[in-house]
N, C-alpha and C positions, 0 to 999 in steps of 0.2 A: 614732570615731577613724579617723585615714587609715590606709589599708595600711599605709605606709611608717612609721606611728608605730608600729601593731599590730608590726608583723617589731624596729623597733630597743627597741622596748619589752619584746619576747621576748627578742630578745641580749641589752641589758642584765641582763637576768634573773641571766643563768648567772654562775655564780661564775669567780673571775679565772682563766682559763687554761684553761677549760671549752671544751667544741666541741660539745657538743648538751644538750638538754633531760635533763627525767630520765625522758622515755618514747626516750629515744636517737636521736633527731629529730638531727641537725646545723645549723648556721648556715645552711646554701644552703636546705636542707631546711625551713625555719620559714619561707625567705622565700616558698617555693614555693606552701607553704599558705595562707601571708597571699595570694598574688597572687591565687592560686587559688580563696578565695575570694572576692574582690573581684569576681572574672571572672563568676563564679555568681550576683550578685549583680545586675549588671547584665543578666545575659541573664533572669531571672527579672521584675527591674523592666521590662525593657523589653517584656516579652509579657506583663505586668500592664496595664503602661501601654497598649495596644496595645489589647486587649480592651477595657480601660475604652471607652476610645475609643469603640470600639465597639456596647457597649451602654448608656454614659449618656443620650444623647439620648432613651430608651425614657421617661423619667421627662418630657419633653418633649411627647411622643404621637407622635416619628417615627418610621420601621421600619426597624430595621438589615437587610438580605437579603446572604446570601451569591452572591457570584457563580458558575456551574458552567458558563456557555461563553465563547467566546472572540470574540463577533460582534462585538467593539469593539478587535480585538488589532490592534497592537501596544501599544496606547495606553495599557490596563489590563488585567493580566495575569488570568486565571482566579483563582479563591479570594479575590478580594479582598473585603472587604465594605462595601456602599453604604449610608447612612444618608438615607432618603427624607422630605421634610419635605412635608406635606398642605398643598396650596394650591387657591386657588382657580382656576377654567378662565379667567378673565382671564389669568392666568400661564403658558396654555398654548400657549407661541409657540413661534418655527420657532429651531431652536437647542437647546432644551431639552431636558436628557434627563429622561425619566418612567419611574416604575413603574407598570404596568400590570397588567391580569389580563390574561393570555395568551388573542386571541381564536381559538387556532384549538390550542390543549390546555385545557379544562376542566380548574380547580385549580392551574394553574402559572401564574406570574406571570412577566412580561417587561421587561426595563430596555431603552428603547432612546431613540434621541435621534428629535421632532421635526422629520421633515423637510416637511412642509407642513401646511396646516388648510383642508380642504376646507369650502366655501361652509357646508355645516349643521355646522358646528362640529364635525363628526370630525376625529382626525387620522391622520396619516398617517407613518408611525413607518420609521426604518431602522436599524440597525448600522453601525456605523461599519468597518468592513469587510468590509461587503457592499456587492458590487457595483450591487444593486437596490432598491426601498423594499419592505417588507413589503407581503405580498399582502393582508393584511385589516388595513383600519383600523381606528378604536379610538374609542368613546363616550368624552366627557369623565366619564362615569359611571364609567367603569373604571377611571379613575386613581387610583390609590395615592396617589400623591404624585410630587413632582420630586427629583431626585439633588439633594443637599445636601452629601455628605460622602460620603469617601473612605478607608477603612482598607487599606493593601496587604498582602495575602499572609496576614493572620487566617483566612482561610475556608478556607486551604488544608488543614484535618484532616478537611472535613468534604468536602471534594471528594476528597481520597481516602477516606476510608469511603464515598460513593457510586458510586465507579468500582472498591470492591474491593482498592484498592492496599493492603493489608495491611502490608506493609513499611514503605513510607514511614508509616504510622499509628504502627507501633512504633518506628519510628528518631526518631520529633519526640518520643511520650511516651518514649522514651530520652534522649530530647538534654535535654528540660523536669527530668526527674529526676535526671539525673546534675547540671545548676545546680545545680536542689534541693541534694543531696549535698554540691557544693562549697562555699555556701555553710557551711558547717558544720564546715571545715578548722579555722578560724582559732577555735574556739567556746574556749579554753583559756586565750586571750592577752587581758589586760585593759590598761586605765591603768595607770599608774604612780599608787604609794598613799603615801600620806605616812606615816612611820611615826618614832617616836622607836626614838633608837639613845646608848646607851650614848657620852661621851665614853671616849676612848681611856685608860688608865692610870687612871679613874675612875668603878666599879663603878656608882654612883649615878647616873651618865650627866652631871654636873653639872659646869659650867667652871670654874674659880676665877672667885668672886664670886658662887658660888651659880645661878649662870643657864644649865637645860639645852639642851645643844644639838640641836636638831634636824637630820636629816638624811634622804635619799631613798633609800627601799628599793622596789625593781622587784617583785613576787610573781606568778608564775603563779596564777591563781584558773579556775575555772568561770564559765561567762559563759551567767549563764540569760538573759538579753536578747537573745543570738544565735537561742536555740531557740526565742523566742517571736516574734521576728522572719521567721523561716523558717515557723513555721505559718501566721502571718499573712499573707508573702506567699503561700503554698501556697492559701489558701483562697479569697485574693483574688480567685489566677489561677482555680481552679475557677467561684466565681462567676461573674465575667464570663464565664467558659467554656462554662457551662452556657446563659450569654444568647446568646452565639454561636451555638453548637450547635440551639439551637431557633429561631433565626431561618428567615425563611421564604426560598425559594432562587430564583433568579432564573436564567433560562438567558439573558443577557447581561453588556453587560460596560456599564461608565460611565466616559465621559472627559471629562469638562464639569467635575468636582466643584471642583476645586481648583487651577489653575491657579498661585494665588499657592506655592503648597507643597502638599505632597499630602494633609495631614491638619490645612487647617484653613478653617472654616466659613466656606467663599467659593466662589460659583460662576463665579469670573471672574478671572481676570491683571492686569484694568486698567479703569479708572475713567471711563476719558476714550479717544475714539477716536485724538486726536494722541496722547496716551500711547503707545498702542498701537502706531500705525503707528513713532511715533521709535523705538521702544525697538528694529523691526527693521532699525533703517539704512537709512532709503529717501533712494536718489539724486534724488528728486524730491520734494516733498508739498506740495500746494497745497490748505488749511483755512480758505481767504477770510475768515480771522477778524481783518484788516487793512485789508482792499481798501477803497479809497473807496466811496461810494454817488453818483451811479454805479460802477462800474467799470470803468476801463482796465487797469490792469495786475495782475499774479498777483504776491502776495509768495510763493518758496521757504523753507517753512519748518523743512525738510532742513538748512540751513545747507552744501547743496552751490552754489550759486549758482546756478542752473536756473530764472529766474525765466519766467513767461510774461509774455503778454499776451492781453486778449479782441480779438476781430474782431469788430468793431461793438462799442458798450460795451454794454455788459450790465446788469442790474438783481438787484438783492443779495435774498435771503429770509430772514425770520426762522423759516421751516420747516426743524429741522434733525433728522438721523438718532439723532444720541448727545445725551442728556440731559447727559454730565460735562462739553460742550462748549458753550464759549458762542460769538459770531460768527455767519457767515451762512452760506447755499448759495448758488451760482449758477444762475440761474435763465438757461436757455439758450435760452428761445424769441424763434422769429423770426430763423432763421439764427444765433445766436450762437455762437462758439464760443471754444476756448483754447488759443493755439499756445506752445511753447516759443520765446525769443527767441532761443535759440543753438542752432547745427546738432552732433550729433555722430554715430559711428557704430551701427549699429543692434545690437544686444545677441543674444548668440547665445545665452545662459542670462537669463532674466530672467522678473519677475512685478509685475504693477499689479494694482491693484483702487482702488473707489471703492463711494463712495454714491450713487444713483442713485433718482429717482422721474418717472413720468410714466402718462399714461391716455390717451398717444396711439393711435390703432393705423395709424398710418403708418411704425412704426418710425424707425431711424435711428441715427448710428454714434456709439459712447461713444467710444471710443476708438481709438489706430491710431498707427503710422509712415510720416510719406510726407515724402518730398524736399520739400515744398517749402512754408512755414508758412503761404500765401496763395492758392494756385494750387487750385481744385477740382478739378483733374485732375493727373495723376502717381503716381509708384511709389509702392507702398505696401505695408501688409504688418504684421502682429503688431496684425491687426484683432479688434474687439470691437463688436458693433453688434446691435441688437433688428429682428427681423421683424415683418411687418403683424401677425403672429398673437400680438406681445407675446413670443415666445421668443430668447433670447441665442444669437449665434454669435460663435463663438472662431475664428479663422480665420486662419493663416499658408502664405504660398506658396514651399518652398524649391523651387530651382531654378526657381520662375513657377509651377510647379504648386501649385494652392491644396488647401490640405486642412483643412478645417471639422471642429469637432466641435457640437450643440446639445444646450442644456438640452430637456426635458420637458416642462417646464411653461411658461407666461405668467407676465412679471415687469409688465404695464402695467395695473393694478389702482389705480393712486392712491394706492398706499404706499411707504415708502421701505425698500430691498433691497440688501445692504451683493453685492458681487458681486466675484471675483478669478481671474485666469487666470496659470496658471504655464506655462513651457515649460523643460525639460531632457532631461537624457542617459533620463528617469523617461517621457519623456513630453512630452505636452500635455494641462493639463486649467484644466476652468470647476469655476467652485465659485460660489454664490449662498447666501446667510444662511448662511455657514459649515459645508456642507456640499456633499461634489465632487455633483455631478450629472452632469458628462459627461467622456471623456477618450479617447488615443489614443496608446499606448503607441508606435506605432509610425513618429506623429512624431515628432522629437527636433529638430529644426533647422528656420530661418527664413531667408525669404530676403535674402541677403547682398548687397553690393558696392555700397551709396549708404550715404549719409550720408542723415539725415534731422530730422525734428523729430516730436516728440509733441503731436499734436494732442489735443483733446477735446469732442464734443459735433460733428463733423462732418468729413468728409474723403471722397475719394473709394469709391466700392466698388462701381467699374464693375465686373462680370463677377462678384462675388462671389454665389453661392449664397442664393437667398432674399433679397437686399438691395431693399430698397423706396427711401426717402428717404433720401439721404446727411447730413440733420440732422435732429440730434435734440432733439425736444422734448422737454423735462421740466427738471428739477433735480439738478443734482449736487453732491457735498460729500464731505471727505477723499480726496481722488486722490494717490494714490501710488505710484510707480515702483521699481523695486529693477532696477536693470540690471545686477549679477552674483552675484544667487542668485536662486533656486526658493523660496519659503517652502513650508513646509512647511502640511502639513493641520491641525496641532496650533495654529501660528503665527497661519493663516487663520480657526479659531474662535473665536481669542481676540480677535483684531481685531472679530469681528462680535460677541460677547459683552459688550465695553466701548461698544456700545450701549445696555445695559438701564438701566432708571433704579436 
């Protein structure tokens, strides 16, 4: 029965001209308790549900762990609990977050994301807000499993009994108890029961013509349905409770698990890499999943009209980054590159990224703004280009002064590496497979006062820091533009995540 039936099924009750029960309850006062339970009712089912959640998958063979630090904050809050599914080391790619055995505390286990896989098949592991990769890598032997699922804020009874918080311990079994309690307001108020009732003026209840009338009498009864309803959830929530509570703890945090919602069995936002990229409003995106073969011109599939063109035509590949996408990559060797056909001015908050593969080690420049869509030489600036040594530079000159930031590692290995640079009031930073690897808080701004166009695959980078070849060989695919926001770190993994198959 709905509240609202429970409370007018109780007024009805009272006899004509009545104002409360016959335990002295009043009209406002019956609805209170119907609300009141109602209220009890969902806070109880929802930290049922909640738990469930959390330890069904157990019957699966995967391992719920509670989370107790914060090395992946803001993204997933401490206490939350992760459900880790056992895979194989084929699955253990750059991107992913893993459980681990902790190699550097015997007995404690580690949640952290994949940030590279060193040659013998170790990896190489960081938090998502930390500054650095973890100092000891990790045997594929040690993996638990990869993040699967995402429970928020369950684990948080058992992160306070670990740190002692005694209070908060009692104030959540106070808050779970007193539901408890509320539920159990309304246990009094039943259905409405059909009951034969006496015609009026005729003792036998019966009409002329012999035929009794029936009518509706309202009755207060005891409602044992309520009190077995209430044990049942009570015991549920212990159950699960108890699966929580002895789950094993993890000192990280996971933010890969869910992207679609945060509690449900998907490690990813999006499907398809244009998905991905449309879904964040890019003023540019060229997905060559149109272009003739050969090809001359870039279709914008932004729907900003931003179309390009190649310099020199170009030859189309059926090697592509994202499995959900069908079409081709540009294949840019032999001076090729892709200029924007219209000029505009140069974006003082803005972020690109693309896909990118090559095994040159002449380097050479992905991407860039320079005055002039034809010219190898001229101004330039909100540059991205690989050195002889295969490492990215992010590079902006405000005021002419050039200020670079580089990745760490080598991306010219012959595989394809989803790569993107932001600049804002935050900053400048590189990110490669969805995670930042370099940045510089303390540039903010680019250099200003042309017009220009967005090249790709080649442009000037006279004077630039490390620049080898101003073209670049390799492959590219999904380039896209956002010239007034920053995506964010959240935004940028999910883009590289709707690569998995």
């Amino acid at each position: 029965m709905l509240p609202t039936e429970q409370a007018a099924a109780a007024e009805a009750a009272l006899p004509a001209g009545a104002t409360g029960d016959s335990k002295g309850h009043s009209i406002s006062q019956l609805w209170l308790r119907v609300l009141g339970a109602a209220l009890g009712r969902v806070v109880v089912i929802l930290a049922v549900t909640m738990m469930a959640w959390a330890s069904a998958p157990i019957v699966l063979g995967w391992q719920p762990t509670t989370v107790m630090s914060g090395s992946m904050e803001p993204t997933i809050a401490v206490g939350d609990v992760v459900v880790s599914r056992p895979m194989g080391a084929e699955n253990f790619t750059t991107g992913r977050v893993v459980l681990v055995e902790d190699p550097d505390h015997a007995g404690r286990l580690r949640l952290h994301r994949i940030a590279a896989v060193n040659p013998d098949g170790s990896l190489v592991l960081r938090g998502d807000a930390n500054a650095a990769n973890d100092s000891s890598s990790v045997e594929p032997a040690a993996v638990r499993g990869v993040g699967y699922l995402r429970i928020p804020a369950v684990g948080l009874p058992i992160v306070w009994l670990g740190n002692g918080q005694w209070l908060l311990v009692l104030g959540g079994a106070g808050l779970l108890g007193g539901a408890l309690a509320l539920t159990r307001l309304d246990r009094h108020y039943a259905k409405p029961r059909r009951a034969e009732a006496p015609h009026s003026g005729d003792r036998n209840g019966t009409r002329p013509g012999g035929r009794r009338r029936a009518s509706w009498k309202l009755r207060l009864v005891p409602v044992r349905r309520a009190s077995c309803t209430v044990l049942f959830l009570a015991a549920a929530a212990g159950l699960a409770g108890v699966t929580v509570m002895t789950a094993p703890l993890a000192h990280a945090a996971f933010s890969g698990s869910s992207p679609n919602h945060e509690s449900t069995l998907s490690s990813r936002a999006y499907f398809s890499c244009s998905a991905a990229a449309l879904a964040s409003s890019p003023s540019l995106f060229y997905d060559f999943n149109d272009a003739p073969k050969p090809a001359t011109a870039v279709t914008d599939s932004s729907g900003s009209g931003n179309a390009g063109t190649f310099r020199m035509t170009a030859s189309l590949s059926t090697s592509i980054p994202c499995s959900g996408d069908a079409g081709s990559s540009a294949d840019l060797a032999g001076l090729r590159y892709i200029a924007t056909t219209t000029s505009s001015s140069g974006p003082t908050v803005f972020s690109y990224e693309m896909w990118f593969k090559t095994s040159s080690i002449l380097g050479g420049k992905l991407a860039g703004f320079q005055d002039s869509k034809n010219n190898a030489l001229g101004t330039n600036d909100r540059n991205l280009y690989m050195r002889g040594d295969g490492k990215l530079v992010f590079g902006v000159a405000p005021g002419g002064t050039m200020q670079t930031i580089v990745s760490p590692a080598a991306y010219n290995d012959g595989a394809w590496h989803h790569t993107a640079v932001t600049l804002s009031s935050a900053g400048m930073k590189l990110y490669v497979d969805g995670v930042q690897v370099a940045s510089s808080a303390s540039v903010t701004a680019a250099r200003s006062g042309y017009t220009g166009y967005w090249r790709f695959g080649d442009g000037d980078l006279t004077g630039w820091p490390g620049a080898a070849l101003s073209a670049f060989n390799g492959q590219v695919d999904n380039i896209a533009v956002y010239d007034t926001a920053s995506l964010t770190q959240a935004q940028i993994l999910a883009h590289f995540q709707a690569a998995a198959p």
